[in-house]
C-alpha positions in Angstrom: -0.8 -27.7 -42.3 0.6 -28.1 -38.8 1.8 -24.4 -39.0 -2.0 -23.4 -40.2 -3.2 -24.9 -36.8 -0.4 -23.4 -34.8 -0.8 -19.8 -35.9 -5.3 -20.0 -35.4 -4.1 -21.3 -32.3 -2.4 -18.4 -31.2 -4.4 -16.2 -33.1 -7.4 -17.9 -31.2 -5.4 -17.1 -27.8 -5.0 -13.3 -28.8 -8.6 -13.1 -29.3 -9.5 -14.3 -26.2 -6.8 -12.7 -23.8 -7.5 -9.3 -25.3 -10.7 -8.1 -23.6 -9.6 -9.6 -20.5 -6.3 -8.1 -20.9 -8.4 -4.6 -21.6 -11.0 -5.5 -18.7 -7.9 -5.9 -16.3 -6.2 -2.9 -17.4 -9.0 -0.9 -17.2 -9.9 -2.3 -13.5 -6.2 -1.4 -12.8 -6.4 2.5 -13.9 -9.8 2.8 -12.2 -8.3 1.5 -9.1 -5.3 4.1 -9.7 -7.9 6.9 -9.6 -9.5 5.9 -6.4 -6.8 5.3 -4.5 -5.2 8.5 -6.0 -8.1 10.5 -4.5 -8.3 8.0 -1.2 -4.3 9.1 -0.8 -5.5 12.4 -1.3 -8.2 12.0 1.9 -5.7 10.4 4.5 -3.3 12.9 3.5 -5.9 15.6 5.1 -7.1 13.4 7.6 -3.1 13.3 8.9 -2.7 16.7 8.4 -5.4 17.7 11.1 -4.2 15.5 13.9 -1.6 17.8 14.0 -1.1 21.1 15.3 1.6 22.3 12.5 3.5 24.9 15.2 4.7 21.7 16.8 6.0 19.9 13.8 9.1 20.6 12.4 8.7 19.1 9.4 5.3 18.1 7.1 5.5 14.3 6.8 6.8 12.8 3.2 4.3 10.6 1.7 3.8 8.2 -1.0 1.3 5.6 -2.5 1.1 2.6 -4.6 -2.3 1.6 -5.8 -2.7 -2.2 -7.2 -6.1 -3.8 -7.8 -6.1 -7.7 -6.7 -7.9 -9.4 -8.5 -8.4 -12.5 -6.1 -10.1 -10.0 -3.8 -11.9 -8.2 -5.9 -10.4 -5.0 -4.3 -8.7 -2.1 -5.0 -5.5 -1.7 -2.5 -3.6 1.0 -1.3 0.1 1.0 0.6 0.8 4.7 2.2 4.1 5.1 3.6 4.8 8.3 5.3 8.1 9.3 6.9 7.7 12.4 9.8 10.0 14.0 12.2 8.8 13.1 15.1 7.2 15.9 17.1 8.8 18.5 19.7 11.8 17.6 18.7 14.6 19.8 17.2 16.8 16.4 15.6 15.9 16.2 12.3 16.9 12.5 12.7 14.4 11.7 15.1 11.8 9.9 13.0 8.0 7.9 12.7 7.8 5.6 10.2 4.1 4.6 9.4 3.4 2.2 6.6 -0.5 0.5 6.0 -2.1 -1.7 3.4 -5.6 -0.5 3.0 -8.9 -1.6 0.9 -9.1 2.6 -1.3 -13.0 2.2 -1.4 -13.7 0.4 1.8 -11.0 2.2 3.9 -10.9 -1.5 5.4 -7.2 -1.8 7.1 -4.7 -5.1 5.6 -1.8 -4.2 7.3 -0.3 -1.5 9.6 3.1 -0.9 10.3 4.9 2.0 12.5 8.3 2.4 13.8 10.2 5.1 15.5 13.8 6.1 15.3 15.8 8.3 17.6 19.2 10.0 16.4 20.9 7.9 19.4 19.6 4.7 18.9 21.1 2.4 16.0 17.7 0.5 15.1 14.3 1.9 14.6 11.8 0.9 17.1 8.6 -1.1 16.0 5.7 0.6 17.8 3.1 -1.6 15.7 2.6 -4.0 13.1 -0.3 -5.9 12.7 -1.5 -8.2 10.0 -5.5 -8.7 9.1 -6.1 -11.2 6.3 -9.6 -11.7 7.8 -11.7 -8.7 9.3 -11.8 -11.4 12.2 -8.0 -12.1 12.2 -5.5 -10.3 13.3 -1.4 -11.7 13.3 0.8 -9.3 15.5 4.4 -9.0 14.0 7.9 -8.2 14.9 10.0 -7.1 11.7 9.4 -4.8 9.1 10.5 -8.1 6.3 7.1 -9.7 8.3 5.3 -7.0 7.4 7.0 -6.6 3.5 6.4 -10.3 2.9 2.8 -9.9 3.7 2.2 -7.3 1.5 3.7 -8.5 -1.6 1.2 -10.9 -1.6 -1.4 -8.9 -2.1 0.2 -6.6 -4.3 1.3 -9.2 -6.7 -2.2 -10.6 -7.3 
């Protein structure tokens, strides 16, 4: 008898986790989409500050789309990795990272550092954090910045 129980039980939980299991999943490849075709628009966006002559190399992106569902929102980390411009050292580099809301284009975090062939650390040149539209935390390190975006892309 007690095994009869046990196994409704868990038949019962199966039941009930499955079409939120399906709703999540299917919140999570929606979300994959639009920040697919977001990536897509900031990639552009980028390209056009630039005048190409005076790049020596296209910047070296990459995205990770992850819907929260505490927020409600679809998220987007860029990271994008450039040769710095005018410059013939392959190794001088800007490193540009942000957290951004796909749909609402609505910045979580921004972070962007420079490095020079000569210099042994990279230089942070910003890093902000905004978990309110109406708060915004200034940081020093890149792990500042890291920490603060794993929580929002684990929930």
């Amino acid at each position: 008898m007690g095994r009869t129980i046990r196994l409704l039980f868990v038949i019962a939980l199966t039941g009930c986790a499955g079409p939120a299991y399906a709703q999540s999943l299917e919140l999570q490849e929606r979300c994959a989409a639009d920040a697919s075709a977001a990536f897509q628009q900031f990639q552009a966006e980028n390209d056009a500050k630039y005048n190409r002559s005076t790049l020596i190399q296209q910047a070296v992106a990459n995205f990770q789309s992850h819907y929260n569902l505490n927020l409600n929102r679809c998220l987007l980390l860029i990271n994008r990795a450039s040769v710095l411009p005018l410059t013939s050292n392959l190794s001088n580099q800007l490193r540009q990272s942000v957290l951004v809301d796909a749909n609402e284009r609505r910045y979580y975090a921004t972070y962007i550092e420079t490095q020079l062939a000569v210099e042994t650390r990279p230089k942070v040149e910003k890093c902000e954090l905004r978990p309110t539209m109406r708060f915004k935390t200034v940081c020093s390190k890149r792990d500042e910045f890291d920490a603060f975006v794993a929580a929002y892309l684990e929930q």
